[in-house]
C-alpha positions as CSV (number, residue, x, y, z in Angstrom):
1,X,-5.2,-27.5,3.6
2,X,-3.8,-24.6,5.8
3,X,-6.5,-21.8,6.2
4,X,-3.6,-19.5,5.6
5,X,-0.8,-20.8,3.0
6,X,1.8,-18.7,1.3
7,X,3.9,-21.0,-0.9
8,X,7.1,-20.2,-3.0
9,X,6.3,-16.9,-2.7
10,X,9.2,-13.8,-3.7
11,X,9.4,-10.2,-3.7
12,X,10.9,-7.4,-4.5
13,X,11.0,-4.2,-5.4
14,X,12.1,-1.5,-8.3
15,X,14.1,-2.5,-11.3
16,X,17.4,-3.5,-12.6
17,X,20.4,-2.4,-10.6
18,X,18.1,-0.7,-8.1
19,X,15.9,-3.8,-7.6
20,X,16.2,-5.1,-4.3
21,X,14.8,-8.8,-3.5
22,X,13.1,-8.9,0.0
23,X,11.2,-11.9,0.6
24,X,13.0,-15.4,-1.1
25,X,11.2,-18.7,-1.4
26,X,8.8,-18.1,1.7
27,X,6.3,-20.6,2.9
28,X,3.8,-20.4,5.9
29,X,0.5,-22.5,6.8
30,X,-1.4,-21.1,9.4
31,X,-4.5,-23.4,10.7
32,X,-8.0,-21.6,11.3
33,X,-7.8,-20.1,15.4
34,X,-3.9,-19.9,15.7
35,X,-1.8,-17.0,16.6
36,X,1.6,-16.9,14.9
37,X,4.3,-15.4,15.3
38,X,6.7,-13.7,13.0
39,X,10.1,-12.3,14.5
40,X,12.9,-10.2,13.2
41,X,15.4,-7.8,12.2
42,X,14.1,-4.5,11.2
43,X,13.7,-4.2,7.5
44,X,13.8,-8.1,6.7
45,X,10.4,-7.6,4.9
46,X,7.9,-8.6,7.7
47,X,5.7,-5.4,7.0
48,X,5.9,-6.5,3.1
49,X,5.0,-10.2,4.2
50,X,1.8,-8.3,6.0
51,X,0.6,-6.8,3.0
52,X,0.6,-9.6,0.8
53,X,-1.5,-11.3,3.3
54,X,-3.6,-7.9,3.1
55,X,-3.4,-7.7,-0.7
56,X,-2.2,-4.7,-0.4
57,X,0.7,-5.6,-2.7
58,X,1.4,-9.3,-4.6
59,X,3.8,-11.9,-5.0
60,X,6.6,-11.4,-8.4
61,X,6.2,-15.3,-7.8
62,X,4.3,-17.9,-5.5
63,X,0.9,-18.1,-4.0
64,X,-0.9,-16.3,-1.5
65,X,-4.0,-18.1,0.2
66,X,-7.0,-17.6,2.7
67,X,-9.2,-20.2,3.4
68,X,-8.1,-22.2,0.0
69,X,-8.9,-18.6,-2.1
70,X,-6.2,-16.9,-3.2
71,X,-5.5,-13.7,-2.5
72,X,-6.2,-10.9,-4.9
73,X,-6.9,-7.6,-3.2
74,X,-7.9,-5.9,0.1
75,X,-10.8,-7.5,1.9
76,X,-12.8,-7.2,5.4
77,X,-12.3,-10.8,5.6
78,X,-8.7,-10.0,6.6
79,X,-8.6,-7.2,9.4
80,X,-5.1,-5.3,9.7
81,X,-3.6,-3.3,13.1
82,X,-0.6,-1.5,12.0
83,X,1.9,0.1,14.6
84,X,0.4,3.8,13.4
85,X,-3.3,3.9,15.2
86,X,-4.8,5.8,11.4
87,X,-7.8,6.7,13.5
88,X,-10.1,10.1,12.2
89,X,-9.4,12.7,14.9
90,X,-12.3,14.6,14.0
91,X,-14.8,10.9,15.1
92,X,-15.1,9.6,18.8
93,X,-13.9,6.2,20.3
94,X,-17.2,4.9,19.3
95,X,-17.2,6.7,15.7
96,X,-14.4,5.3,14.2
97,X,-15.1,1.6,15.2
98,X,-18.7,2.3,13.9
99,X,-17.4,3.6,10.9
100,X,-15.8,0.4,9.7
101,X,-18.8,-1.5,10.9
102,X,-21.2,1.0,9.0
103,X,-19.4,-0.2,5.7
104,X,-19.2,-4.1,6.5
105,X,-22.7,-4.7,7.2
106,X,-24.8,-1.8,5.6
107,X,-28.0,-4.0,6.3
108,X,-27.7,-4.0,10.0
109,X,-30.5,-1.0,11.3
110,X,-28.7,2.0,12.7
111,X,-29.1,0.6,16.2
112,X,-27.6,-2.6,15.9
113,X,-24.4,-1.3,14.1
114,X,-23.6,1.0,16.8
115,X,-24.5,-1.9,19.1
116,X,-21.7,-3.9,17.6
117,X,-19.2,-1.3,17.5
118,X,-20.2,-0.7,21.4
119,X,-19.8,-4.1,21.8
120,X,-16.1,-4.2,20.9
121,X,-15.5,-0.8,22.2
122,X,-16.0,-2.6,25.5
123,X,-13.9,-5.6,24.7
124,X,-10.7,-3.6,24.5
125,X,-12.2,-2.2,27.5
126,X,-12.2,1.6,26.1
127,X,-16.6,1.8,27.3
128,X,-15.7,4.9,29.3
129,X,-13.8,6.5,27.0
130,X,-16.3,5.6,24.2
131,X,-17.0,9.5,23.1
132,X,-13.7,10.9,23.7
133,X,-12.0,11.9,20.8
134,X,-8.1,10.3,19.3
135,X,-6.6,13.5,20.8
136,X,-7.7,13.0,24.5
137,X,-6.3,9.4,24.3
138,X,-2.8,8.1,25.0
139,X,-1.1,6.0,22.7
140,X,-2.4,2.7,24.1
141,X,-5.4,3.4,24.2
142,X,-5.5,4.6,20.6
143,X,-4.1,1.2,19.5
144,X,-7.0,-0.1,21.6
145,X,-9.5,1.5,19.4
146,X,-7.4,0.5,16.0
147,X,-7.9,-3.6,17.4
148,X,-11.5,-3.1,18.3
149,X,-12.4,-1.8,14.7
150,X,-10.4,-4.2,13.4
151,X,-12.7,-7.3,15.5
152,X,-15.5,-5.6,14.4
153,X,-16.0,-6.0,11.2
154,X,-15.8,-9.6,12.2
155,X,-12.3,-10.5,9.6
156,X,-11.5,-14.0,9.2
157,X,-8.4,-13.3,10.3
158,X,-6.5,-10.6,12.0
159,X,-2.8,-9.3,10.6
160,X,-1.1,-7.4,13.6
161,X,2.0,-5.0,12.0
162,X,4.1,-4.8,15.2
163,X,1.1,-3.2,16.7
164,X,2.8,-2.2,20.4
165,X,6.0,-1.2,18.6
166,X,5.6,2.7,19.4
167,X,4.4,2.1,22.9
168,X,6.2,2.4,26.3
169,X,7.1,-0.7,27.8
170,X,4.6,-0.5,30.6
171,X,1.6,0.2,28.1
172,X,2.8,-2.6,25.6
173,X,2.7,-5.2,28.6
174,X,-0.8,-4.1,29.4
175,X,-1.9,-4.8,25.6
176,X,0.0,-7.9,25.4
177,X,-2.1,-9.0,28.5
178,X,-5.3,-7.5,26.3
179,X,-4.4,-9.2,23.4
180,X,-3.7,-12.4,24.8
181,X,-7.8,-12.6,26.6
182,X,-8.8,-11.3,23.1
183,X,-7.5,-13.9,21.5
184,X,-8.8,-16.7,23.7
185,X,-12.4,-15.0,23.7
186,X,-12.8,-14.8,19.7
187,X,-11.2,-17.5,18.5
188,X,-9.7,-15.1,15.5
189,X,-7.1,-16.9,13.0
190,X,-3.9,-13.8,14.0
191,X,-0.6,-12.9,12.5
192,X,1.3,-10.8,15.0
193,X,4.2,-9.1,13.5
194,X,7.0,-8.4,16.0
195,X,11.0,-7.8,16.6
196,X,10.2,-8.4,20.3
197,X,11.0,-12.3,21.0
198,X,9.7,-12.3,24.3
199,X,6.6,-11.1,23.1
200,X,6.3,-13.6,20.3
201,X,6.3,-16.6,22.7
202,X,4.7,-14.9,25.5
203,X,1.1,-14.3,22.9
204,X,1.4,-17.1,20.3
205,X,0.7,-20.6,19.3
206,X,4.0,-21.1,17.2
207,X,6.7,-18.4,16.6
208,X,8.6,-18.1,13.5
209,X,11.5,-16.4,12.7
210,X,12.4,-14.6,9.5
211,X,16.0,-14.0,8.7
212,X,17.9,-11.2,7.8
213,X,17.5,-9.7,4.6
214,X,17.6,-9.0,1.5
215,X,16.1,-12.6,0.5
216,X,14.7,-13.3,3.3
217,X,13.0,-16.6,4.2
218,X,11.4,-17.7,7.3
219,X,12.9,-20.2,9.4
220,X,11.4,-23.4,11.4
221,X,8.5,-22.5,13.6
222,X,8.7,-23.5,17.1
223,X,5.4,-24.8,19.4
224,X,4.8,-22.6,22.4
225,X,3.8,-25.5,24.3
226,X,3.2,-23.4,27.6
227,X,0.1,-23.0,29.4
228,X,-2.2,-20.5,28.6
229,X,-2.8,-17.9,30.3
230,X,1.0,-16.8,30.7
231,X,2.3,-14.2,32.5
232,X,5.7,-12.3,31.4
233,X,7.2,-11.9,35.2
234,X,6.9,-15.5,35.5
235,X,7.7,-16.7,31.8
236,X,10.9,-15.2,33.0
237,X,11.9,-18.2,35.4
238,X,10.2,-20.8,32.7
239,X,12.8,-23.5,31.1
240,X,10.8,-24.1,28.5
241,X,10.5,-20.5,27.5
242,X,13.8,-20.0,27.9
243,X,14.5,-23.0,25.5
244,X,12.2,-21.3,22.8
245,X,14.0,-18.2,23.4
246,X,17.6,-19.3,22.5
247,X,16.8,-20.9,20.0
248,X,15.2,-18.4,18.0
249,X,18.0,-16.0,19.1
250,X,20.4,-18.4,18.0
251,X,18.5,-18.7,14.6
252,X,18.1,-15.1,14.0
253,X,21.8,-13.9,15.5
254,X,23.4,-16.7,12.7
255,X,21.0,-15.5,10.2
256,X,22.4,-11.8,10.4
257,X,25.9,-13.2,10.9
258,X,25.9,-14.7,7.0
259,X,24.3,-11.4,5.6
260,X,26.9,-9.4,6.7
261,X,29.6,-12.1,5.8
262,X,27.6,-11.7,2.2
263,X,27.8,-8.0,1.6
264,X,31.5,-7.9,2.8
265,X,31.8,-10.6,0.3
266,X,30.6,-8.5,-2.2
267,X,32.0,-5.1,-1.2
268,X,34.7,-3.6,-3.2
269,X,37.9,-4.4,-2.1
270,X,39.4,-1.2,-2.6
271,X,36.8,0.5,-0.9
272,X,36.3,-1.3,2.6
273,X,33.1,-3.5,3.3
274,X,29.9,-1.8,3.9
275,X,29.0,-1.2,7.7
276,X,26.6,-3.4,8.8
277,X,22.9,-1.8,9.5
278,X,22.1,-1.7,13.0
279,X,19.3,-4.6,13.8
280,X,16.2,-4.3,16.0
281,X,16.2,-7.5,17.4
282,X,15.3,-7.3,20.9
283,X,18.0,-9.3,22.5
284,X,18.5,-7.9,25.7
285,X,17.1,-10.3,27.4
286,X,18.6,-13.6,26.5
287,X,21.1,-13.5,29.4
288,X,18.8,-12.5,32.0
């Protein structure tokens, strides 16, 4: 069995005419230690997928499971970055990873729990800035201090919410680069949530793609079989990753294709069709 497995699972949300289905028939197995990917349009229900996994919300139908249990609320076992860094201005660097480690293992003495938060403070490579405050930090470093809480309450695994998505593109290819040694040092079980392609194959084991919604399902996951480490410049002039690429453009550009062939469809025909909603997608790229 998977260590992660979501089976059959639906979702939607409000009632009657208003409901709108988001998620249709979706099933994912993650092993223990893999980093997978999951790439796509804006508003196809990845964040939703997320907090199932989270427990923050549940399934109308289907399964959720961790590590054969099934999912039935919030836990420290499963660690969550979101693309907002939800840090306590008023705490330090140091404070606000402590403060999750403070309520994870209450039996640790004093000492050793803000040895652990220090120790993860360092990982993300944020010691210096260890009693400065959310206000004197940039944005990357903020989302820094959101993954080193995160590692330290030690989760199971670790559910990244398109966690660079607000950054500039310098600052999100310095995080990638973290995220990518983190990932090799701890071993963690991660879900990275993303509409960046590039950055799905460029940080993960398998990348997935989830159509376009409403109903959306995932499509086939694709091995990054390219060498670890991996560096974007030179991923660039990689066949292989320029194989992977396509195709889950291809998958995702078809995918949006039929949804919009559906809701013209369905649009009045004395009215006109609906106009399309702009997808986030990053595509630029696929020429280059």
């Amino acid at each position: 069995m998977a260590f992660i497995e979501l089976s059959g699972v639906h979702k939607g949300y409000g009632t009657g005419k208003q409901r709108t289905h988001v998620l249709e028939n979706v099933n994912l197995s993650i092993e223990r230690g893999e980093l997978v990917s999951i790439v796509g349009y804006s508003g196809a229900g990845k964040t939703t997928l997320v907090s199932l996994l989270a427990g923050l919300i549940f399934p109308d139908e289907g399964t959720v499971k961790v590590g054969g249990k099934e999912v039935k609320g919030p836990s420290a076992e499963r660690g969550v970055v979101f693309q907002n860094y939800s840090l306590l201005p008023w705490l330090s660097v140091l404070e606000n990873v402590q403060l999750a480690v403070d309520q994870v293992f209450p039996k640790l003495t004093e000492g050793e729990r803000r040895a652990r938060a220090m120790k993860f403070v360092e990982m993300v490579n944020l010691g210096p800035a260890a009693a400065k405050r959310p206000k004197e930090l940039s944005g990357g470093m903020r989302q820094r201090v959101s993954v080193a809480r995160a590692l330290a309450m030690d989760p199971e695994v670790l559910l990244l919410d398109e966690p660079f998505g607000a950054l500039d593109a310098l600052t999100r290819a310095v995080l990638q680069g973290e995220l990518q040694r983190i990932s090799q040092e701890s071993g963690k079980t991660m879900l990275l949530i993303t509409n960046d392609v590039d950055e799905g194959i460029l940080l993960s084991d398998r990348i997935i793609p989830l159509g376009a919604g409403p109903r959306a399902s995932l499509g086939p996951a694709t091995v990054v079989d390219i060498a670890r480490p991996r560096d974007r410049k030179e991923l660039n002039h990689d066949p292989r990753f320029r194989e992977i690429r396509l195709g889950v453009l291809e998958y995702l550009l078809e995918s949006g294709k039929q949804k919009r062939a559906e809701r013209e469809a369905a649009a009045p025909k004395d009215s006109g069709a609906a106009p399309s909603q702009t997808e986030a997608v990053r595509i630029a790229e696929v020429t280059s």
